[in-house]
C-alpha positions as CSV (number, residue, x, y, z in Angstrom):
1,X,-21.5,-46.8,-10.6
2,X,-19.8,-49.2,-12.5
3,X,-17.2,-52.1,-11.6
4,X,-14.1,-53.2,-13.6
5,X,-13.5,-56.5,-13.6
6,X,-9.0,-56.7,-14.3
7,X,-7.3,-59.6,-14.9
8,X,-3.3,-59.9,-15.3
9,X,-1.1,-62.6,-16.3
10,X,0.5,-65.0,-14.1
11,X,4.3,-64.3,-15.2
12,X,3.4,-60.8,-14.6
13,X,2.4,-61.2,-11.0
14,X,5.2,-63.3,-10.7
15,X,7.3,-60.7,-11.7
16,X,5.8,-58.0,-9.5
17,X,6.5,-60.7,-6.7
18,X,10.0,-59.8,-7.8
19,X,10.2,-56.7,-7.5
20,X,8.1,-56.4,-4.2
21,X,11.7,-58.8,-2.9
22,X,14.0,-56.1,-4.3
23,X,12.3,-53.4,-2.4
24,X,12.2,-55.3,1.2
25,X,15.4,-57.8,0.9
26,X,17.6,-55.5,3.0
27,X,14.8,-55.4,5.7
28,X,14.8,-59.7,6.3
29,X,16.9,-61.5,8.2
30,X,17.2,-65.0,8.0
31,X,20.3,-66.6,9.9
32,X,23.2,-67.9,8.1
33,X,22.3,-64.9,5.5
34,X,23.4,-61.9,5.5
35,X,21.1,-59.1,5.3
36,X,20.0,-58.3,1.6
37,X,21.5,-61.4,0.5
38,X,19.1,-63.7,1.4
39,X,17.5,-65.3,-2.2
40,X,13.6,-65.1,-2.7
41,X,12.6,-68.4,-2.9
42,X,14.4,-69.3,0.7
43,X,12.0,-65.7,2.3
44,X,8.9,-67.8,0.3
45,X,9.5,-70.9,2.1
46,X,10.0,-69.4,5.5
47,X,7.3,-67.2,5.5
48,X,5.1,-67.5,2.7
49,X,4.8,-66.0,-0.9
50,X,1.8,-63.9,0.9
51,X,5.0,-61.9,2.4
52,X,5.1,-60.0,-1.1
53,X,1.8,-59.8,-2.2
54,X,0.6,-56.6,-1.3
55,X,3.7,-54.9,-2.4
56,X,3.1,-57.2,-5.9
57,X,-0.8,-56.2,-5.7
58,X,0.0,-52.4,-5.3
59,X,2.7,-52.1,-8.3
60,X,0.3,-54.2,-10.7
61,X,-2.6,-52.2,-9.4
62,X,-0.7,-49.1,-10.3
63,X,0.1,-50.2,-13.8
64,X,-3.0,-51.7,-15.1
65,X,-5.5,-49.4,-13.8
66,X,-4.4,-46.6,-15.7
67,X,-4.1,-48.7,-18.8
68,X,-8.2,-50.2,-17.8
69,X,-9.1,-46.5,-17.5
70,X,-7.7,-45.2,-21.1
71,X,-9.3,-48.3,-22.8
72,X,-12.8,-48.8,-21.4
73,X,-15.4,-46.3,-23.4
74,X,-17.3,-45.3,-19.7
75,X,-16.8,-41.7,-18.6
76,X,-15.1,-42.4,-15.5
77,X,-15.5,-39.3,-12.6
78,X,-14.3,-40.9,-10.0
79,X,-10.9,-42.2,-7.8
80,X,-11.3,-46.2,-7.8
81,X,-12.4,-48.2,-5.0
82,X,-10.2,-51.4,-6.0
83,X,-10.7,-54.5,-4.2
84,X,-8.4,-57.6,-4.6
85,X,-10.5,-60.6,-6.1
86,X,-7.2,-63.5,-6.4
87,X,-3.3,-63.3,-5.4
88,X,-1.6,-66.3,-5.5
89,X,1.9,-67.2,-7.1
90,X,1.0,-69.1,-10.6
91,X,-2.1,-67.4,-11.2
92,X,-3.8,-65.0,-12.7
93,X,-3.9,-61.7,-10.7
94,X,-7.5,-60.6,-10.6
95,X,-9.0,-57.0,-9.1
96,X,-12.0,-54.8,-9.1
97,X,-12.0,-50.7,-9.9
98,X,-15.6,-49.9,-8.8
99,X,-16.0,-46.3,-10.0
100,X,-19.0,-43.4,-10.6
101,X,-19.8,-42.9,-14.4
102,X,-20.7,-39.8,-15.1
103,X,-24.4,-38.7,-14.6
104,X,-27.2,-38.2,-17.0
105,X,-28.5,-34.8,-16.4
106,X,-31.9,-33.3,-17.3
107,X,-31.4,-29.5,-18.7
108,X,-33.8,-27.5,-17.6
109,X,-34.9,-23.8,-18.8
110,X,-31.1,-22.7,-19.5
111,X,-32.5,-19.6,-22.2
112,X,-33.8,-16.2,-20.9
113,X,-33.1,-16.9,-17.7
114,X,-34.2,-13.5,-15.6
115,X,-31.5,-12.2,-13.2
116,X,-30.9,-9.4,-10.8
117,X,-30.1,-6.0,-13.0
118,X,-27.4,-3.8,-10.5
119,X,-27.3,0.0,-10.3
120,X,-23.2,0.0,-11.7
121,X,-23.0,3.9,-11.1
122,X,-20.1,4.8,-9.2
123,X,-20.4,7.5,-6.4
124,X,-18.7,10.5,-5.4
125,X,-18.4,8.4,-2.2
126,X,-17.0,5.2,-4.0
127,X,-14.1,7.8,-5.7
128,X,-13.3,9.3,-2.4
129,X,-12.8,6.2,-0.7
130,X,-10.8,4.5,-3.1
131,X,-8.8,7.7,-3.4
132,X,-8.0,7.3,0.3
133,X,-7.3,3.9,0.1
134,X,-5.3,4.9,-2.2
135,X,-3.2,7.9,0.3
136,X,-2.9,5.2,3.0
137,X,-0.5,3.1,0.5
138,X,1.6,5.4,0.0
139,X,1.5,6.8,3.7
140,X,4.7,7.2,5.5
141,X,4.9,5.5,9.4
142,X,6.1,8.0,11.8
143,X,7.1,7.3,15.2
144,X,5.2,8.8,17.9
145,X,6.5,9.9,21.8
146,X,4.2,12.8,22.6
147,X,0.8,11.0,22.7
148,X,-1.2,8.3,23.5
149,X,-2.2,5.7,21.1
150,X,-5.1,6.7,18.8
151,X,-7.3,4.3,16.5
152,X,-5.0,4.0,13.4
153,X,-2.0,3.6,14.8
154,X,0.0,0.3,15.3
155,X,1.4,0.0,18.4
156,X,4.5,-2.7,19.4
157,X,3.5,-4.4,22.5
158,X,4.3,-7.6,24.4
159,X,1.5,-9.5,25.6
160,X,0.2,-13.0,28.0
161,X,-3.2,-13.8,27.8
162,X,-4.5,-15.8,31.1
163,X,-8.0,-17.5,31.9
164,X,-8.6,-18.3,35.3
165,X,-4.9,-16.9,36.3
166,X,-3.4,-19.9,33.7
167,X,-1.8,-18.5,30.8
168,X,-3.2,-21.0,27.5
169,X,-1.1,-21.7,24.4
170,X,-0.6,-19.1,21.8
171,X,-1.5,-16.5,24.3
172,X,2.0,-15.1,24.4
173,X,4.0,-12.8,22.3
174,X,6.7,-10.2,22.9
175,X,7.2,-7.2,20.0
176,X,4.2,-8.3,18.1
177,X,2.9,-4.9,15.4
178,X,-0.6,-4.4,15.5
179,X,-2.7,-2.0,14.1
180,X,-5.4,-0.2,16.7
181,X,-8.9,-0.9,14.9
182,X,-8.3,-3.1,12.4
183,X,-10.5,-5.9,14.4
184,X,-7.6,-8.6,14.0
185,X,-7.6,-9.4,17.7
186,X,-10.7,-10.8,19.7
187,X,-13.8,-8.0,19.7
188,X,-12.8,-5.7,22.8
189,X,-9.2,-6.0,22.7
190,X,-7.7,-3.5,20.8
191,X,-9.9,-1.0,22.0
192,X,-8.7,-1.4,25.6
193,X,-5.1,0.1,23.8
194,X,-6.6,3.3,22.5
195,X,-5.2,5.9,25.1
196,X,-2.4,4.1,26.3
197,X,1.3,5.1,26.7
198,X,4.3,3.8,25.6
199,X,6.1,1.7,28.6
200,X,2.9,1.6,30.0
201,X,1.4,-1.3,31.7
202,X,-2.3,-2.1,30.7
203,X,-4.6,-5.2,31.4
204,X,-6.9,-6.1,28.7
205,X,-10.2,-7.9,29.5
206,X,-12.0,-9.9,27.0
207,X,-14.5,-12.2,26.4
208,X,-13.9,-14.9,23.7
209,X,-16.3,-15.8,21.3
210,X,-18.9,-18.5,21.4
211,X,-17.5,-20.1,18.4
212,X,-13.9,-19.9,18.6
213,X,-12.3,-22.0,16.9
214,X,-10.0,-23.2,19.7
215,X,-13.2,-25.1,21.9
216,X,-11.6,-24.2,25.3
217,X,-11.4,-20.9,24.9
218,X,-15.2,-20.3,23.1
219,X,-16.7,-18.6,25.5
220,X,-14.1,-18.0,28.3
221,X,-12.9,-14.6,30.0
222,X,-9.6,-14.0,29.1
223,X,-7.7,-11.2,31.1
224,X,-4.3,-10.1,28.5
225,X,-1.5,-8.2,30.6
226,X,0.3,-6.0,28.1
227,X,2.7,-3.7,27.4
228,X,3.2,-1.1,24.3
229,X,6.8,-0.7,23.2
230,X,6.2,1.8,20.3
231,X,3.8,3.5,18.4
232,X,3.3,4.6,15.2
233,X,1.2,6.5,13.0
234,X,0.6,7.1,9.3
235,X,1.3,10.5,7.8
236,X,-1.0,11.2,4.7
237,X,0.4,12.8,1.5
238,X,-1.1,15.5,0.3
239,X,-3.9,15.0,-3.1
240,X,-2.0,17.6,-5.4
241,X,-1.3,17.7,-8.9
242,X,2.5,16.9,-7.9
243,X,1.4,13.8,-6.0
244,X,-0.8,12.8,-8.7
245,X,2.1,12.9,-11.2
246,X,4.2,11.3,-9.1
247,X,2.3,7.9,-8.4
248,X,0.4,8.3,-11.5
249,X,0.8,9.0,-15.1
250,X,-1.6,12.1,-14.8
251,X,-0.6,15.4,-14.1
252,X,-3.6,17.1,-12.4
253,X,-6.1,15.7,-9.5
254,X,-9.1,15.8,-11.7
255,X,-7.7,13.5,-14.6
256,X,-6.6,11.7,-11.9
257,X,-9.8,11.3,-10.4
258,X,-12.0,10.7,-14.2
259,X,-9.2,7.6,-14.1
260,X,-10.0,6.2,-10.8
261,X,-13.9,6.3,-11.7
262,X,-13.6,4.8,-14.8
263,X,-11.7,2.0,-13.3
264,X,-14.4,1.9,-10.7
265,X,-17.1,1.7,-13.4
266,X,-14.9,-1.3,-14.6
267,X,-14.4,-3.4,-11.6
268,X,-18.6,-2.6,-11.0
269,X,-19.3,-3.5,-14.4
270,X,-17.4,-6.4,-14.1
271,X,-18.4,-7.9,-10.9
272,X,-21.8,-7.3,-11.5
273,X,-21.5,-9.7,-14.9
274,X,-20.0,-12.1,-12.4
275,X,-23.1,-12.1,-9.8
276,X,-25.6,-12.9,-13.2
277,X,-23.5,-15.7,-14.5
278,X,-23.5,-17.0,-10.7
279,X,-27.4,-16.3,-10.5
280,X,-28.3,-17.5,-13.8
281,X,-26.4,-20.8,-13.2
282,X,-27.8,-21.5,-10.2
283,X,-31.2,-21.1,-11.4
284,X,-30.3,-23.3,-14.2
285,X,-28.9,-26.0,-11.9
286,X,-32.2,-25.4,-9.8
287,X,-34.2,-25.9,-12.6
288,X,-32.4,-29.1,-13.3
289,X,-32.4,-32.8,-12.6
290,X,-28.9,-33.9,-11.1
291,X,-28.3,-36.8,-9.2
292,X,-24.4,-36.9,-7.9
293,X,-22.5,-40.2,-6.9
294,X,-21.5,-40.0,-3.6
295,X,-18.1,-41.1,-5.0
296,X,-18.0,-38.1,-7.7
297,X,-18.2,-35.7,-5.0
298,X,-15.5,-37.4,-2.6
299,X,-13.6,-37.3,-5.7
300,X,-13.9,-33.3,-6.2
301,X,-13.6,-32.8,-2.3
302,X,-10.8,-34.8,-2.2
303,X,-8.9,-32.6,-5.1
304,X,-10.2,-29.1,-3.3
305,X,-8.2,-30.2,-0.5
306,X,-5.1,-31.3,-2.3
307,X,-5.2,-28.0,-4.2
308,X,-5.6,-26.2,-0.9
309,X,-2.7,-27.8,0.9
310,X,-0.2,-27.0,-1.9
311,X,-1.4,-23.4,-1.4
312,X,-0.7,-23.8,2.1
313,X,2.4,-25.1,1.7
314,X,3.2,-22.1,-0.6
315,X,3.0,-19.9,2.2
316,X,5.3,-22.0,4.5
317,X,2.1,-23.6,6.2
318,X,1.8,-27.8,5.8
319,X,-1.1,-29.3,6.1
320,X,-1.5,-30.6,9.2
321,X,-0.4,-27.1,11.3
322,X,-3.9,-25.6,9.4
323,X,-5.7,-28.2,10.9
324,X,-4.0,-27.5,14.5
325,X,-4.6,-24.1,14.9
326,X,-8.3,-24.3,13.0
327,X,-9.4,-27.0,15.2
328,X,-10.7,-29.1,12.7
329,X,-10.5,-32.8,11.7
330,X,-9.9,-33.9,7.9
331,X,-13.7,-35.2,7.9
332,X,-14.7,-31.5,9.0
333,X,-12.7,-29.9,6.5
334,X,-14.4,-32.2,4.0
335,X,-18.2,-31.5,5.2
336,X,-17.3,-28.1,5.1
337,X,-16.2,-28.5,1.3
338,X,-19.0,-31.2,0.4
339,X,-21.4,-28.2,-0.7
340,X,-19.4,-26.3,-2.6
341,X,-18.0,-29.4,-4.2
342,X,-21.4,-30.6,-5.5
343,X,-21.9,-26.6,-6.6
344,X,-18.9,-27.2,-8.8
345,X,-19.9,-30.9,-10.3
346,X,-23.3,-29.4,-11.0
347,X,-22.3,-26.3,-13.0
348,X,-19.4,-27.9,-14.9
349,X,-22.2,-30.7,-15.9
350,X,-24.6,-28.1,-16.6
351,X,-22.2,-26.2,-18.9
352,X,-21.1,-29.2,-20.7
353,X,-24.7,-30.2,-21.5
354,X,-25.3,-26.8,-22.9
355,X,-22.7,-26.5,-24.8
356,X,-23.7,-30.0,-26.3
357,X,-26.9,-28.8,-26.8
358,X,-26.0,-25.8,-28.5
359,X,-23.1,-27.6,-30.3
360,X,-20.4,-24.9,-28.6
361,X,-16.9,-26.0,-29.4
362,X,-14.0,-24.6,-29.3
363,X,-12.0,-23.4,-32.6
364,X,-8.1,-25.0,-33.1
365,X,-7.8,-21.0,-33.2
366,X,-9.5,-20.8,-29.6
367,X,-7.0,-23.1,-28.8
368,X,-4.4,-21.7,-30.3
369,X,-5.0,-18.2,-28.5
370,X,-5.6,-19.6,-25.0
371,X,-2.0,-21.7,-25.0
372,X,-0.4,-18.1,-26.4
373,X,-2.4,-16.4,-22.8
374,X,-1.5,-19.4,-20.9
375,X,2.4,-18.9,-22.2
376,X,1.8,-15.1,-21.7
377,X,0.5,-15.6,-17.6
378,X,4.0,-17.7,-16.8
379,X,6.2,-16.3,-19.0
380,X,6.9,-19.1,-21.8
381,X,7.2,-19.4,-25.2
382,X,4.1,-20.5,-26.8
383,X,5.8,-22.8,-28.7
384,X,7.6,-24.4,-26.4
385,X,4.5,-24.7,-24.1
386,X,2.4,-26.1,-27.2
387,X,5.0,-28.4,-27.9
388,X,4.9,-30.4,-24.7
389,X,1.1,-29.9,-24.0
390,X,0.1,-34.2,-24.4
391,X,-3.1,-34.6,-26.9
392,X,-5.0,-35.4,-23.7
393,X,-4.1,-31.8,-22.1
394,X,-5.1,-30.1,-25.4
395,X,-8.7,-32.1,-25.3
396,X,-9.2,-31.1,-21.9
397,X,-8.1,-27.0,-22.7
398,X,-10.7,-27.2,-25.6
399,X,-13.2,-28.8,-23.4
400,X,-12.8,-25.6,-20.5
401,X,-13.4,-23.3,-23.8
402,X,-16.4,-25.3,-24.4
403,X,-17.3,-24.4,-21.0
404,X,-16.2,-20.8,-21.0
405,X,-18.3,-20.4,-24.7
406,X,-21.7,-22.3,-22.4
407,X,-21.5,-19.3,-19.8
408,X,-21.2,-16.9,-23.0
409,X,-24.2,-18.2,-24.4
410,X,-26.0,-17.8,-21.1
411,X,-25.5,-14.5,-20.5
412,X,-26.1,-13.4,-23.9
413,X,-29.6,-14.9,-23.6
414,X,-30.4,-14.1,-20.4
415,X,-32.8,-11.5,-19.1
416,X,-31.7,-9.1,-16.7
417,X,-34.2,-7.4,-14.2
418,X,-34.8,-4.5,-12.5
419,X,-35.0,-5.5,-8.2
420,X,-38.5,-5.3,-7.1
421,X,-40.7,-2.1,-7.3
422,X,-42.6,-0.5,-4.0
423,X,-45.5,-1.3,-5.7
424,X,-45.4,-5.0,-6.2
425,X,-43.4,-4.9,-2.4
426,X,-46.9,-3.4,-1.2
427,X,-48.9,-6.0,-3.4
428,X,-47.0,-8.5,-1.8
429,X,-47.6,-7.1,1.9
């Protein structure tokens, strides 16, 4: 940890102490004044120059931290804890920015690591199913009036759920689609539907589970009186060479299939390489000495979360709705993240320290081609893109190269190995 000591001028506090009036004059009312009108030194003398010091404190805060930050040589990794040392009108301003410094690391073993070796052979099993994963896309719903519902179908239903004869909140919905066996509901639910008619009435029981996430409901019988509108099933194409050439370039079933298992082998291939870079870094990190600021981490968790919520809000869900219907508290959400904050810290520290110790930088080439695939992913010119990228974004695209050439080097040095043989299973016994 380190503390920053800032001091700023007197005129400029003074100044801040103006601005602070700007932004609350319309808001005081003195009498004899009219409201926005009344002049700064009269609000001082009635109620104090203290009336725009933290307004003053927060703009001068705002400015010189930043400035601090840029010109000090620590490597701050941290969000400022900033305490207020002296306000008062004709003085100095003087603050503190305690912050965590980045931490010195010991590298352990990081070459050769050993790590799982995967079977990456693809099945006539793994083909089939993604073949019928595959038919279900492009299935066609057809409405159904001579049966009962099956497992498969989706059925249209209304529904009020109950426990102890009082209906609970979110238990009620009218023409609601859901699909028979796709587990979406509570365990038990949607297989009380199977065999049911259309206009029929039908009373689901359930048990909810112990760890729902709504706490008085865990646990509870739950008795669901519903009725199905409408079902509907999926009609299967046919695998023929004139499907095939329709929703493929391919114009027989078996080139069709030597496609699908080569991009099977791929997407193996691929996440198997994933699963050893994950293994051998945690190894690495294991093998490691890291000792995190309790600030660095509140820092990361603190940007996971921010990150999150703009996905939220993305899909029309703020902030504050997830936390309703999860029943979670923001300090829940945050011990949930702690872990796999500190997981990130240590393997972006670990990767930089290899990649000092192996002197890996990035090229001005590298970084020439990742702004041209950055461009390329949102649709911009890479000119245009390079050209308002700041110096301080470049330096920080070169330093995730630096990164992405550490995992290179670490796979290409580790060891991969075959899972454990009967024999040494038996040895072990």
């Amino acid at each position: 940890m380190a503390k920053l000591t800032i001091e700023v001028e007197a005129d400029r506090l003074n100044g801040a102490m103006t601005k602070a009036y700007q932004r609350q004059k319309n808001r005081i009312s003195i009498p004899g004044f009219r409201k926005g009108k009344v002049p700064q030194q009269m609000i001082e003398k009635m109620y104090g120059p203290e009336i725009f010091y933290d307004d003053a404190a927060n703009f001068l805060i705002q400015e010189e931290y930043p400035k601090a930050y840029d010109e000090c040589d620590l490597e701050i990794v941290s969000s400022p804890e900033v305490e207020v040392v002296q306000i008062e009108k004709g003085k100095p301003f003087i603050f503190t920015a305690e912050v965590a410094l980045k931490p010195e690391i010991k590298l352990g073993k990081y070459k050769g690591v050993t790590v799982t070796k995967e079977d990456t052979t693809v099945s006539d099993e793994d083909i089939e199913k993604e073949i019928k994963d595959e038919l279900e896309k492009n299935a066609r719903s057809i409405d159904v009036t001579d049966r009962a519902a099956e497992n498969g179908d989706t059925v249209v239903l209304d529904y009020e759920g109950s426990v102890d004869g009082v209906p609970f909140e979110g238990g009620k919905a009218d023409g609601y689609s859901l699909e028979l066996g796709s587990g979406s509901f509570i365990p038990g639910f949607e297989e009380q539907l199977v065999g049911k008619n259309i206009d029929e009435d039908v009373e689901v029981n359930v048990t909810f589970p112990e760890e729902y996430h709504a706490e008085e409901l865990a646990g509870k019988p739950a008795v669901f009186k519903c009725k199905i509108h409408k079902i509907t099933a999926k009609e299967m194409p046919e695998l023929d060479d004139e499907y095939v050439a329709d929703i493929s370039e391919f114009d027989t079933v078996d080139a069709y299939k030597e496609d699908i298992k080569k991009r099977l082998t791929e997407r193996k291939e691929n996440q198997v390489k994933r699963a050893q870079e994950d293994e051998a870094l945690a190894k690495i990190i294991a093998d490691s000495e890291i000792e995190l600021p309790d600030a660095m981490v509140n820092t990361q968790v603190d940007q996971m979360i921010n990150d999150y919520a703009r996905q939220l809000s993305a899909s029309g869900l703020s902030f504050d709705q997830y936390l309703k219907f999860t029943g979670m508290t923001l300090e829940q959400l945050k011990s949930q993240m702690r872990p796999d904050a500190e997981d990130r810290i240590k393997g972006s520290l670990v990767l930089e320290e290899i990649a000092k110790a192996e002197k890996l930088e990035a090229s001005d080439e590298d970084l020439e081609e990742k702004i041209k695939d950055t461009a390329a992913q949102y649709g911009m010119d890479p000119e245009e893109l390079k050209k308002n990228l700041s110096d301080t974004e470049k330096d920080n695209m070169k330093k995730d190269l630096a990164l992405e050439l550490a995992v290179k080097f670490i796979t290409d040095n580790m060891k991969p190995r075959a899972k454990a043989a009967k024999k040494e299973k038996k040895e072990e016994e």
